[in-house]
C-alpha positions in Angstrom: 226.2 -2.7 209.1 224.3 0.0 207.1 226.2 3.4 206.4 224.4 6.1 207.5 224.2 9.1 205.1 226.4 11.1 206.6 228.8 8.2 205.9 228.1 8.0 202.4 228.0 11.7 202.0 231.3 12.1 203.2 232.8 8.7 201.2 231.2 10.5 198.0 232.8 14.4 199.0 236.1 13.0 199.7 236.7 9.9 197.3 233.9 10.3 194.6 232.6 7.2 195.7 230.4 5.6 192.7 229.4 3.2 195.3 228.5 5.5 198.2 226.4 7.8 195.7 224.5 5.2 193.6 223.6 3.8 197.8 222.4 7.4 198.3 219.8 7.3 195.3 218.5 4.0 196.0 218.2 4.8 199.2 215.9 8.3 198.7 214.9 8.0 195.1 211.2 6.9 196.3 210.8 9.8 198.1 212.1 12.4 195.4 210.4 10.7 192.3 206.8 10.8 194.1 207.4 13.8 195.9 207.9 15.4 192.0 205.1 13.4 190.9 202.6 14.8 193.3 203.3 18.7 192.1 204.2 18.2 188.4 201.5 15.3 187.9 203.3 13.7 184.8 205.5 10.8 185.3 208.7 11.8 182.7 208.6 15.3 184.4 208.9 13.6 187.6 211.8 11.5 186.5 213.8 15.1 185.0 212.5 16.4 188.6 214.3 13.3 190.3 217.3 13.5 187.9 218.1 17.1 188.5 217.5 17.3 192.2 220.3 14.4 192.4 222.2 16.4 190.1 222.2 19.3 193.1 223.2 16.5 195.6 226.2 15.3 193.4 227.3 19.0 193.2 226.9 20.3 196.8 227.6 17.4 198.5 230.8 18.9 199.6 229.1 21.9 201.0 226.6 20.4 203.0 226.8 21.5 206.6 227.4 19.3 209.0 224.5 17.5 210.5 222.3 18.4 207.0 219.5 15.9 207.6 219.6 14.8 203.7 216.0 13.4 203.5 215.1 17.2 204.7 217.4 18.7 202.2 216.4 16.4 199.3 212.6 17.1 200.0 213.4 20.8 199.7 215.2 20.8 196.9 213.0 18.3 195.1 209.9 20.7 195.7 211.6 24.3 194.6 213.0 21.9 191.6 209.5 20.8 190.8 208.1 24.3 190.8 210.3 25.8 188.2 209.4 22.8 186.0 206.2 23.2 186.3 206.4 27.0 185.5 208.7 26.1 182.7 206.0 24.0 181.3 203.7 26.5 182.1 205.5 28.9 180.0 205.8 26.8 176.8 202.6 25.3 176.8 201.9 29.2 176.3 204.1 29.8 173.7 202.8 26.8 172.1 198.7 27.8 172.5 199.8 31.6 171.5 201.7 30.1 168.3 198.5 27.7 167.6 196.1 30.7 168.0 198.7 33.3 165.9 197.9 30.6 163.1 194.3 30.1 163.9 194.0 34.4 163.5 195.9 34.9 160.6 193.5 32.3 158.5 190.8 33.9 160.5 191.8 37.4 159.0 191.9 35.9 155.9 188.9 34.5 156.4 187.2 37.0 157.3 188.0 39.3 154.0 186.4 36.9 152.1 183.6 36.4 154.7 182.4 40.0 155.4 181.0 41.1 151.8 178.7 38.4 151.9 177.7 37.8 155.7 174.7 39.8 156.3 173.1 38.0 152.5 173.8 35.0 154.2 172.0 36.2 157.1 169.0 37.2 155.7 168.9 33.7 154.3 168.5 31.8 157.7 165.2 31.6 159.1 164.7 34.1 162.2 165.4 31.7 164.9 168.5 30.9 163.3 169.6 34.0 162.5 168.6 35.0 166.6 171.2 32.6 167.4 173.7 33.5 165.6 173.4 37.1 166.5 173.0 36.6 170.4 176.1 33.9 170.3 178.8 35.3 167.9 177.3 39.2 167.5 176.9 39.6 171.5 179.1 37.1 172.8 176.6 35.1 174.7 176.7 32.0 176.8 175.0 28.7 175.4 172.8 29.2 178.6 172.0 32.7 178.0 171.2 32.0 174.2 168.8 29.1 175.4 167.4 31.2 178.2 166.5 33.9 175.1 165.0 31.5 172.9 163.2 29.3 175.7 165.7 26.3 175.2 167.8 24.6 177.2 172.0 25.0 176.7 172.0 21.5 174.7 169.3 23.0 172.6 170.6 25.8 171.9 174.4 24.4 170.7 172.2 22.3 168.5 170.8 25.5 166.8 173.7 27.3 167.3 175.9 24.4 165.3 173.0 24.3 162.5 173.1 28.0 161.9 176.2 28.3 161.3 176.5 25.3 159.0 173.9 26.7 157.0 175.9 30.1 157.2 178.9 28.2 155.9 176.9 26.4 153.1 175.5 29.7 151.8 179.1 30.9 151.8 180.3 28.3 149.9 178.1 28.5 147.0 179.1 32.0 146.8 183.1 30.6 146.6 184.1 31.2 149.9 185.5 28.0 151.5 185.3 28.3 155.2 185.1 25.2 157.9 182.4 25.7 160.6 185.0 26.4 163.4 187.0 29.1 161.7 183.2 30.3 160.6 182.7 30.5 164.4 185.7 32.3 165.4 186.0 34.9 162.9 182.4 36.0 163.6 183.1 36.5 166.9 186.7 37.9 166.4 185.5 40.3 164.0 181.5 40.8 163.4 180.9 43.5 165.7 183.7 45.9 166.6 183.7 48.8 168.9 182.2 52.2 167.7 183.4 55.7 167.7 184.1 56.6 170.8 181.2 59.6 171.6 178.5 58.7 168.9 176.5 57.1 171.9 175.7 60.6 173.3 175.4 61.6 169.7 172.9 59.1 168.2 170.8 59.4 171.5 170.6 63.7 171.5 169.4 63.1 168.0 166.5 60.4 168.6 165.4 62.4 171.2 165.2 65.7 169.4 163.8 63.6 166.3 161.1 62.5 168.8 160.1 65.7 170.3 159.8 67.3 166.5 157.8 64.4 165.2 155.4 64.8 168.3 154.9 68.5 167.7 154.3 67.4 164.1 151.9 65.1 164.6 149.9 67.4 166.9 149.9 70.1 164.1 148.7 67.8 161.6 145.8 66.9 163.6 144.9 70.1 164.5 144.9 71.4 160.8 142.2 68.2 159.8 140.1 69.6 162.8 140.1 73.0 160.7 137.0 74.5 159.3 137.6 75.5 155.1 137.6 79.2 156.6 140.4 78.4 159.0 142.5 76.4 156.4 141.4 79.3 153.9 143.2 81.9 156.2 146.2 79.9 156.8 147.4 79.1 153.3 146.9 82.9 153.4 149.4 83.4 156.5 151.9 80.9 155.0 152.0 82.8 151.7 152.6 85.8 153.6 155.0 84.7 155.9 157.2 82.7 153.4 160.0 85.1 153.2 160.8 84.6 156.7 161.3 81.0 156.5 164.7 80.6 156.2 165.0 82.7 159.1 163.0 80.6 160.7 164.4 77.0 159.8 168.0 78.7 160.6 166.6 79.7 164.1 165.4 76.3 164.4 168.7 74.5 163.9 170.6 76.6 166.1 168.0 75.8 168.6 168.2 72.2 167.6 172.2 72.3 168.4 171.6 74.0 171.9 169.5 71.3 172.6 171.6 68.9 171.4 174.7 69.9 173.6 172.0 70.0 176.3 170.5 66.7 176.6 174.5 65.3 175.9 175.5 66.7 179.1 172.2 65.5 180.4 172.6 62.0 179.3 176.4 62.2 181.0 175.0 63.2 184.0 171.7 60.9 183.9 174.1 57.8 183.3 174.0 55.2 186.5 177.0 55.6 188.1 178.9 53.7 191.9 180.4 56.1 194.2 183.7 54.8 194.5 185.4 55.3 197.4 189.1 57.5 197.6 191.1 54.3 198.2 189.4 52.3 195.7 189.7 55.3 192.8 193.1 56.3 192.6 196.4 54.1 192.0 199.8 55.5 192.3 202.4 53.1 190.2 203.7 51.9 193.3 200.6 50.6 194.2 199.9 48.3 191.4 200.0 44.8 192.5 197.8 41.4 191.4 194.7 41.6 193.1 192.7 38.9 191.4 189.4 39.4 189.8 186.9 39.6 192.3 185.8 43.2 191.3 186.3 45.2 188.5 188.6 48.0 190.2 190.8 44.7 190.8 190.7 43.2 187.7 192.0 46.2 186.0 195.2 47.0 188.7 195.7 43.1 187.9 195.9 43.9 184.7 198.2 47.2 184.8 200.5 45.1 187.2 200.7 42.1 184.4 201.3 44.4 181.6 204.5 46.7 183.5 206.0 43.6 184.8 205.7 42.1 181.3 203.8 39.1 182.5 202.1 37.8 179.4 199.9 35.1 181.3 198.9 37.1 183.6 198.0 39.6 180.9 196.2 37.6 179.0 194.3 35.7 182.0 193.5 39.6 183.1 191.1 39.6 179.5 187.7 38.7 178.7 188.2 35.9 175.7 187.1 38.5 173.0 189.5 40.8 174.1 192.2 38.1 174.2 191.1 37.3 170.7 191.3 41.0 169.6 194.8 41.4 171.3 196.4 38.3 169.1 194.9 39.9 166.5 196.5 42.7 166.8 200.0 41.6 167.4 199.3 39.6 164.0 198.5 42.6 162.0 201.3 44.1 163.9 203.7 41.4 162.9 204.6 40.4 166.2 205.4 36.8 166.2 207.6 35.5 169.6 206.6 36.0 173.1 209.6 38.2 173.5 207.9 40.8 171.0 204.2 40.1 172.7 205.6 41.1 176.4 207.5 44.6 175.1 204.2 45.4 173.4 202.4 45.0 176.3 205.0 46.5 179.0 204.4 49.7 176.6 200.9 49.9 177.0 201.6 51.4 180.3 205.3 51.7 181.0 205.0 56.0 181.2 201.9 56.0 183.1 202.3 57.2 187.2 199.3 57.0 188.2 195.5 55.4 187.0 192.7 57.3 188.7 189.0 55.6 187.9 186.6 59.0 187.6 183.6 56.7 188.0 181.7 53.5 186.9 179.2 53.2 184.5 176.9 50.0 185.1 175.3 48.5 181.8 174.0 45.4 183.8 174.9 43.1 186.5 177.9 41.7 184.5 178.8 44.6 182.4 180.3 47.9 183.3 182.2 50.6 181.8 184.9 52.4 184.0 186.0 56.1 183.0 189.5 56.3 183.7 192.0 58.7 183.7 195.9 58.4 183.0 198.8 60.3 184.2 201.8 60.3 182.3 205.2 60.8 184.3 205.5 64.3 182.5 202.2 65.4 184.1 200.0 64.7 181.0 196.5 63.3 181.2 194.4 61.2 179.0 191.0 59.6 179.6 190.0 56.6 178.3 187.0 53.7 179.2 187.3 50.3 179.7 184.2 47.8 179.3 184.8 45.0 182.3 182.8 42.2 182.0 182.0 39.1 184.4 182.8 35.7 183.5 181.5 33.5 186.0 182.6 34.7 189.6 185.7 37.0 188.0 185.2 40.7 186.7 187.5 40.7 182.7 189.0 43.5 181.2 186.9 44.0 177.8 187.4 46.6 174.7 188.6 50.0 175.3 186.0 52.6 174.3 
């Protein structure tokens, strides 16, 4: 007659039954091992899955309750079992990528102090569809589809050129004694060849091309209007300049000053002018105990998914909260910064926010469909404020966390 498991259970609590125990595995083992297999999808984690979860049994056989339905119990255990490996693995498969691309950056910063001397001769030396490539790909971060779409290729087409331009980049390097593969060519152009500018000299540069534009006009119109002069006319104006010279510098002074007013005019202008979304009260302001993963789905969301990461020191999530260039700069970062263990990377980032209350967004600046720029403002828990922007980008159907401006 067979013994039921109850039986063997309670041979194994009271006796240590070798017997009624190795019964016991035979008996369930099917179920465990493919049970594990299903949710950790590799065959020797299964079988560590199986080993430990019979491990448990051994231990609490004793203190099952009565009536315990062990194929229940096993099936339980075998799935919270099976999720801690699989975070586990989780975990040092990201150790081991974050070591791998630690490496990868600090020959990329090497790289690119030998690269950047050189890299815009070498640019001038491609051809100008080449040299399009390169820039939209590595310079501005675009998609294979979007570089074809520019150049009126297809994606394959475009990898082709994209692949060719930067071999011939790394071929002109090398004759000028900088050795360089193609892939770490790739990724310290796009780690490194266009950084973020000074925060304000958007407002700046723009004020000034504008005022540059309205004097060049006015300009213009005078010069016509003196050829259209008759000799008297030009006779009598030499005449009124000679006269009039003294005053000049009171003149050119006046002019700058105006100049300046206008300047500080059109910068508020240009503030005001930019396209902004109305964001709702709810949606705008985020007291700490708010902050929660909220996925990626919008941008508001992808930034209080990042916050939440970076507090709770969660470096995956973190990390998964960036666009890739950002994650590239971060690493970067923490190299130059010396960090080197995933213990140093998750205090770095619990500090980016750990004396911030509360994040309130003051409003949202669209660039384009997948690009926008959210002004935000940070309230430390001593009452201080600080403003800051962050460019969030989408990467498919989620909204990234880019550069901060």
């Amino acid at each position: 007659m067979t013994k039921s498991d109850q039986d063997l259970l309670g041979e194994f609590a009271s006796d240590q039954s070798q017997d009624a125990f190795t019964a016991l595995v035979q008996r369930h083992l099917g179920l465990v091992y493919c049970a594990a297999l299903r949710q950790v999808r590799s065959p020797q984690l299964a079988e560590e899955v199986a080993q430990s979860v019979f491990i448990d049994l051994a231990r609490d056989a004793a203190r099952l309750k009565p009536g315990t339905i062990l194929t229940a119990w096993l099936y339980q255990v075998t799935r919270r079992t099976a999720i801690n490996v699989v975070r586990a693995e989780a975990r040092r498969q990201l150790r081991e990528q974050i070591a791998l691309e630690m490496n990868a950056m600090n020959a990329t910063a090497d790289d690119w102090t030998q690269i950047e001397p050189l890299l815009d001769d070498a640019m001038h030396a491609l051809d100008d569809i080449d040299r399009t490539a390169i820039l939209l790909r590595f310079f501005e971060n675009k998609s294979l589809r979007e570089v074809g779409e520019s150049l009126g290729t297809t994606d394959d087409t475009a990898r082709k050129r994209v692949n060719r331009a930067v071999e011939r980049l790394r071929e002109f390097l090398t004759k000028g004694g900088i050795t360089v593969g193609a892939s770490g060519l790739a990724l310290a152009l796009s780690a490194s060849a266009v950084q973020a500018a000074p925060v304000g000299l958007v407002a700046t540069i723009s004020t000034a091309a504008m005022a540059g534009t309205t004097i060049a006009a006015t300009a213009g119109a005078a010069a016509i209007k003196t050829v259209a002069m008759t000799t008297l006319q030009k006779v009598l104006l030499a005449a009124t300049i000679i006269a009039v010279g003294v005053a000049t510098p009171l003149v050119i002074q006046h002019q700058a000053n105006l100049r300046k007013e206008n300047a500080r005019a059109l910068s508020a202008q240009s503030q005001r002018a930019a396209t902004n979304l109305p964001i709702a009260a709810s949606e705008n302001d985020f007291p700490r105990e708010s902050w929660a993963f909220r996925g990626y789905a919008t941008p508001e969301s992808a930034l209080v998914s990042l916050v939440w990461a970076a507090v709770n020191s969660d470096l995956e999530g973190f990390l998964n909260s960036l666009s890739p260039e950002q994650q590239s700069r971060v690493r970067l970062r923490w190299q130059r910064q010396g960090l080197s263990d995933e213990a140093q990377f998750r205090n770095s980032i619990s500090n980016q926010f750990g004396a911030t209350k509360r994040i309130r967004i003051l409003n949202k600046e669209i660039l384009s469909e997948s690009e926008v720029i959210l002004r935000l403002q940070m309230e430390g828990e001593k009452g201080g404020t600080g403003t800051v922007g962050k460019k969030v980008q989408r990467i498919g159907n989620d909204w990234k966390i880019g550069a901060t401006l």
